[in-house]
C-alpha positions in Angstrom: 95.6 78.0 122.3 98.9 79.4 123.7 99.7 83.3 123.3 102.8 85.2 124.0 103.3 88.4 124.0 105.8 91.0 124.7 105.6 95.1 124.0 108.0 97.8 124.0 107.6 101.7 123.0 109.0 103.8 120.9 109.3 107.4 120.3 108.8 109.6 116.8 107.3 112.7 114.7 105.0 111.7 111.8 103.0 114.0 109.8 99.4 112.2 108.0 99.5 113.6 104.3 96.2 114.0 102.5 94.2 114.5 106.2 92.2 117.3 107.2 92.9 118.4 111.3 95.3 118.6 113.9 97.6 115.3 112.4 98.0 116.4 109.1 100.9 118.7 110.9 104.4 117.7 112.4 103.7 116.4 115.7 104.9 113.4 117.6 104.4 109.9 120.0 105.8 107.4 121.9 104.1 104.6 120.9 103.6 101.7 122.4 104.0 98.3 120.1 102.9 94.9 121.6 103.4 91.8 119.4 101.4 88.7 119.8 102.2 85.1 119.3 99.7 82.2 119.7 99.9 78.2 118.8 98.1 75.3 120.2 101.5 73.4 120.4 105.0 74.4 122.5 108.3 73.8 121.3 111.7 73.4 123.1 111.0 73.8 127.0 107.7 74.1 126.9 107.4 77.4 125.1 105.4 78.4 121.9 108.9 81.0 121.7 111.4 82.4 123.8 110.8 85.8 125.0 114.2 87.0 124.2 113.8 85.9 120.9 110.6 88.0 120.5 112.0 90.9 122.2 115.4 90.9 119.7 112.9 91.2 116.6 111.3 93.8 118.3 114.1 95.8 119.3 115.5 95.2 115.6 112.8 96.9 113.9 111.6 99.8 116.5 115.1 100.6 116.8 114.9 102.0 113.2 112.0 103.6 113.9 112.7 105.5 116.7 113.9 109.3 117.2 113.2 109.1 113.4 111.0 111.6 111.4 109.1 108.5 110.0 107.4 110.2 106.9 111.4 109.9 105.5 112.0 106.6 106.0 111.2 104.0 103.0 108.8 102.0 103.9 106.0 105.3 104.5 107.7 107.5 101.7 104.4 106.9 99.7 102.3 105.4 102.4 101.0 107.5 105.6 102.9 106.4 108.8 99.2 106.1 110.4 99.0 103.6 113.1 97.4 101.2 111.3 100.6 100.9 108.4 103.1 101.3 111.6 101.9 98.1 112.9 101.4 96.4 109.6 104.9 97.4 108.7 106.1 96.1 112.4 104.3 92.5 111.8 106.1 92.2 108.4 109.2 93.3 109.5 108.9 91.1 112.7 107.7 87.8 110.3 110.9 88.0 108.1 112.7 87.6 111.8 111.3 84.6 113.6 112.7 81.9 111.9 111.0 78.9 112.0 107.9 81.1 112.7 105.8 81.0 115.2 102.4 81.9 114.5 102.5 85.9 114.6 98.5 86.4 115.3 98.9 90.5 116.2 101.0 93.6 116.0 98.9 96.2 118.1 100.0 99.9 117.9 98.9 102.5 120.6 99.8 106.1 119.7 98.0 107.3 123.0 97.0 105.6 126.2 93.9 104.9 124.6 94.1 104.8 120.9 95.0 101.8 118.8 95.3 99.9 115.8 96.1 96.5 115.1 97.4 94.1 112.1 97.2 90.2 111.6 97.0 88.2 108.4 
């Protein structure tokens, strides 16, 4: 199994509604997003998919993330922007962009050097 990945960060102020400490005020991160592709076959020059590729979907959809209050924005008007949702949103949004697709096997979130959350189907 081949995997491919390629990460980028990101920064923004969130606020979890419903949440009972320190997060459930304005506060902010720079994240850190890596996206994961895997296969068992390569394509065109030997490559399950072209970094650049991977790294233009990426850019697309952390660039309207970023410097952004993100509890505003549509897609976490009436969900929390936890770092779970972010990267489920982020493997969504990435999956309407790699056409054909690759397999997309992870979005991984890190809101802190050593905090995570992850999404796959």
């Amino acid at each position: 199994m081949y995997r491919v990945g390629v990460k980028k960060r990101f920064s923004a102020a969130h606020r979890l509604r419903e949440y009972s400490g320190n997060c459930e005020r304005l506060h902010g991160h720079n994240w850190l997003v890596e996206v994961i592709c895997a296969g068992s076959e390569t394509g065109q020059a030997d490559m399950l998919i072209d970094f650049r590729i991977l790294k233009k979907a990426l850019d697309e959809v952390l660039d309207s993330l970023d410097h952004q209050y993100l509890n505003d924005l549509e897609p976490f008007k009436d969900r929390n922007p936890s770092s779970e949702f972010i990267a489920r949103h982020v493997y969504k949004e990435i999956s309407r962009r790699l056409t054909p697709p690759p397999t997309l096997a992870e979005v991984r979130v890190w809101e802190s050097e050593d905090s995570w959350a992850s999404y796959s189907e």
